[in-house]
C-alpha positions as CSV (number, residue, x, y, z in Angstrom):
1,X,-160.6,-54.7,-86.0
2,X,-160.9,-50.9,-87.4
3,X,-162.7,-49.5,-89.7
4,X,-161.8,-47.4,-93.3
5,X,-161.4,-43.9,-93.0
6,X,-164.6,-43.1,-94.5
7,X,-166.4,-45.1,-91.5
8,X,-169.8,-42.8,-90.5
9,X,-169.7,-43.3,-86.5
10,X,-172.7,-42.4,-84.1
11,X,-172.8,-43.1,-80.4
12,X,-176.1,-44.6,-78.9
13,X,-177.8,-46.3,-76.4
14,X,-178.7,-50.0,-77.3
15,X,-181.5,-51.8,-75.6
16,X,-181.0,-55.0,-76.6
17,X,-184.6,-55.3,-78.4
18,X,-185.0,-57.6,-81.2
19,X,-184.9,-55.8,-84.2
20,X,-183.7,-52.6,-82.6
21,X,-179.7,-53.4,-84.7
22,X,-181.5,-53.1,-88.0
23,X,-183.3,-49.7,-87.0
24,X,-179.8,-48.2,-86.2
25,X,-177.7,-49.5,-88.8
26,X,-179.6,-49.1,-91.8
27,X,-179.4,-45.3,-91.8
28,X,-176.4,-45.5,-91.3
29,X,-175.7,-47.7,-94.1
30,X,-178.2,-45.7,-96.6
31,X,-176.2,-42.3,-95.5
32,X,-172.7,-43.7,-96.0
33,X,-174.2,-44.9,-99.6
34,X,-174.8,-41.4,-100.5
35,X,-177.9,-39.1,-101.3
36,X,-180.5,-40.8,-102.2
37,X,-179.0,-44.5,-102.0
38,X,-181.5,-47.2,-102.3
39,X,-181.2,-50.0,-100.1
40,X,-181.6,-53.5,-102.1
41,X,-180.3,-56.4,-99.8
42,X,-179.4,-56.4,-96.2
43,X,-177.7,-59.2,-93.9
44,X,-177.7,-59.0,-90.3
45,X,-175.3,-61.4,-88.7
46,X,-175.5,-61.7,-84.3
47,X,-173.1,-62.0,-82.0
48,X,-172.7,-65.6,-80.3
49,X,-173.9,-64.0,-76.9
50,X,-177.2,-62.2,-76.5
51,X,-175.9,-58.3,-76.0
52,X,-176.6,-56.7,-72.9
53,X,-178.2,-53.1,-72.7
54,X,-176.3,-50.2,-72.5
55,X,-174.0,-47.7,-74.9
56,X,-172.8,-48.7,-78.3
57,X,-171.1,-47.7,-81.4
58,X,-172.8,-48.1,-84.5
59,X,-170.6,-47.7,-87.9
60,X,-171.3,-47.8,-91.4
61,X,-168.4,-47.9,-94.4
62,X,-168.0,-48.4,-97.7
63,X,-166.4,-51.5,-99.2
64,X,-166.9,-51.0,-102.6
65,X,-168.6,-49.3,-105.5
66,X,-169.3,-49.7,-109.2
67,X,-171.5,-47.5,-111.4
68,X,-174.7,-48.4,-110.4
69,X,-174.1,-50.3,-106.9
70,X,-172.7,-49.3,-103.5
71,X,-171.7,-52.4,-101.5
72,X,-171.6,-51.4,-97.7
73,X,-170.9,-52.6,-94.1
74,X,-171.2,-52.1,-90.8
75,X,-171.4,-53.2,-87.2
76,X,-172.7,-52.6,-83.8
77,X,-170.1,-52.6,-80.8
78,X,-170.6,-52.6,-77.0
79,X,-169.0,-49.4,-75.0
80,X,-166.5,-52.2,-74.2
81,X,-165.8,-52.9,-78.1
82,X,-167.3,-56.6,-78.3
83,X,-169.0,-56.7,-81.9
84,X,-172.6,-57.6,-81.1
85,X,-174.1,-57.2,-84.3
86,X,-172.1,-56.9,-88.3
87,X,-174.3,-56.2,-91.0
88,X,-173.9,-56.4,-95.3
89,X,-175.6,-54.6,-97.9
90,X,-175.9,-53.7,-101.6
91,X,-177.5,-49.9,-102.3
92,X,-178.5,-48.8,-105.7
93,X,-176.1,-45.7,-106.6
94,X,-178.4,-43.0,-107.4
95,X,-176.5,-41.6,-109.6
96,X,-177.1,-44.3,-111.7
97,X,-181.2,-44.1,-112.3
């Protein structure tokens, strides 16, 4: 599967440590929302297998956007591109205060 155009990439090093998915996606997602996007729901959804430690790809894209909402995705994939972690969330546009 690949990614729009607009994907915001970033190479990293993934332990493996619960939680540690949310901590690199979700600056990703905020910063593919735009300046000063506010972050309103989030879904985390894990691979079958736990992940193993070691480098990763985490991406963030847009999927959609109205007026006042920024509807985002993204996903966490091993060095060997297995998807270990795929994430969902809605932003407040802050354009739209």
């Amino acid at each position: 599967m690949t990614a729009p155009a607009s994907t915001l990439r970033q190479e990293t090093l993934f332990s493996a440590k619960p939680g540690e998915a949310a901590g690199l996606l979700e600056p990703l997602l905020l910063a593919v929302g735009g300046p000063g996007a506010a972050l309103l729901s989030v879904t985390f959804d894990y691979g079958p297998a736990p992940a193993a430690p070691g480098p990763a790809v985490a991406e963030a894209w847009v999927e959609r956007a109205t007026r006042s909402l920024v509807f985002v995705h993204g996903r966490l994939a091993a060095a060997d591109g297995a998807v270990l972690v795929t994430c969902s969330a809605v932003l407040r546009n802050a354009t739209e205060a």
